[in-house]
N, C-alpha and C positions, 0 to 999 in steps of 0.2 A: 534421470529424467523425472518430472515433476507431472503427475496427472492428477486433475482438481476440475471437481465438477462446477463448482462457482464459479462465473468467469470475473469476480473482484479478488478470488483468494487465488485462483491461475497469474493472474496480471501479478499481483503478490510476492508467488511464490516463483515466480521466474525471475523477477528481481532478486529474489532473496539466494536464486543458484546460483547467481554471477557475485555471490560477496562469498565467496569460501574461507576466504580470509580472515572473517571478522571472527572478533573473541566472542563472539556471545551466542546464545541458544536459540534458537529458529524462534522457540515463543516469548524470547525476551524484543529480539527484532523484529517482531510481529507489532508486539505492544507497543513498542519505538515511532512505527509506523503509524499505525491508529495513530499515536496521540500529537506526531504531525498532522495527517490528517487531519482531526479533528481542530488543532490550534489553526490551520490554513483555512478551514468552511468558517470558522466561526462569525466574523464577519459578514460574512452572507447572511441575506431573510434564509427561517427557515426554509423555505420552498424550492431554492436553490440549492440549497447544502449537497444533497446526493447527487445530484450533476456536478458540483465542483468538487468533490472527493473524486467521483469518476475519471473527471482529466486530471485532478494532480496524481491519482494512481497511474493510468497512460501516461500523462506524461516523464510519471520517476522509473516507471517499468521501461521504455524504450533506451533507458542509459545503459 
């Protein structure tokens, strides 16, 4: 079980308990994520950007 006082690195790290699987290091799949994040907001004004990082983390953490 995963306890994280941020609720963006919680949302995070709950996705990242359900990939046990995977070959790679918790902070290599951290950085993975950021720089989807980041490649999905960029389009946005900045002004939006942290609300739409928000829901594509909600919406990739519910998988």
């Amino acid at each position: 079980m995963y306890i994280a006082d941020d609720p963006t690195l919680a949302l995070i790290t709950r996705f990242v308990g359900e990939a046990q699987n995977l070959d790679l290091s918790d902070a290599q799949f951290l950085l993975e994520q950021i720089a989807a994040i980041e490649q999905y907001v960029a389009p946005f004004p900045a002004e939006e950007r942290q609300g739409r990082a928000l829901e594509w983390i909600e919406t990739h953490a519910r998988r």
